[in-house]
C-alpha positions in Angstrom: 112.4 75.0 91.5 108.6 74.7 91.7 106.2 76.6 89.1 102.3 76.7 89.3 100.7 76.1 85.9 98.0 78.8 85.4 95.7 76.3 85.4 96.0 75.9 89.4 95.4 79.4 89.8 92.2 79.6 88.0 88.9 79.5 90.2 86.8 76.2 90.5 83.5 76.4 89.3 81.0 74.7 91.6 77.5 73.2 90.9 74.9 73.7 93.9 72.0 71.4 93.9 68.7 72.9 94.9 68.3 70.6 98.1 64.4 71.0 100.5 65.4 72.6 103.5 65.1 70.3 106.4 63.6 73.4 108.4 59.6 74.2 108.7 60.3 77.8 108.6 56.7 79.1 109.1 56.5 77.4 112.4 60.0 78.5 113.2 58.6 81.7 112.6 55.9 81.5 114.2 57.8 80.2 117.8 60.1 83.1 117.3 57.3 85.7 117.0 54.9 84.5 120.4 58.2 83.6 122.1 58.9 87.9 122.2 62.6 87.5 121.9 64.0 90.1 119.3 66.2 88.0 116.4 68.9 89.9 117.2 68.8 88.4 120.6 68.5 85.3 119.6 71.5 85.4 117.3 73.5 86.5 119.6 72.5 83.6 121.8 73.3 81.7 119.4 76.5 83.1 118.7 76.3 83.9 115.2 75.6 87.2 113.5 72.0 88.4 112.6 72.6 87.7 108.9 73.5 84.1 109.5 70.6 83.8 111.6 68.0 85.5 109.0 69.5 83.0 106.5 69.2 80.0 108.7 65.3 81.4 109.4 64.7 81.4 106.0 66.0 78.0 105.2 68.6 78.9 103.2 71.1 77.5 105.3 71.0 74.8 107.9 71.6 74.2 111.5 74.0 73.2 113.4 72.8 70.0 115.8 74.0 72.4 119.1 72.0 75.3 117.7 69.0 73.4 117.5 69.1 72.5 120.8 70.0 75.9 122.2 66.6 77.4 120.1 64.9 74.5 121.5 65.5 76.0 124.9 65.2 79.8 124.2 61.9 79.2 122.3 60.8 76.4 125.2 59.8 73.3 122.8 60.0 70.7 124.9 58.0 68.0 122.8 59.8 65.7 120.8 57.2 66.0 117.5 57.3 69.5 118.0 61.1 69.7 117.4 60.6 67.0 114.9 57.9 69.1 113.3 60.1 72.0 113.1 63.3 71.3 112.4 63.3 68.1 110.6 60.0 68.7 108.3 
């Protein structure tokens, strides 16, 4: 017979270090708002929901190497510095 201590069932606690985000959000910003795509649009085009997408926007969270390149396409930034400029500031 197999018992769990109580100690097993007691939640983790976690320690988050406050990291840069790799993400230039004003520019980000910026594409989204001359590109005239709604964010809603572009979440869904991304396939994730609009808060996911409003945190990623705000740097909060990162992106994914595939979502990169799909915004990349939707917002048409074709340059190489620009991308770099963007979305690995």
């Amino acid at each position: 017979m197999y018992i769990k201590s109580s100690k097993s069932l007691t939640t983790r606690k976690t320690h988050r270090k406050e990291v840069e985000p790799l993400v230039n959000t004003t520019l980000l910003k910026e594409k989204v708002k001359t590109s005239g795509y709604r964010t809603g649009w572009i979440a869904e085009q991304l396939g994730i929901s609009r808060a996911s997408w409003s945190y990623k926007l705000n740097g909060q969270r990162g992106f994914a190497t595939d979502e990169v390149m799909m915004l990349c396409r939707i917002l048409k930034i074709n340059s190489l510095k620009e991308r770099n400029d963007i979305f690995f500031a």
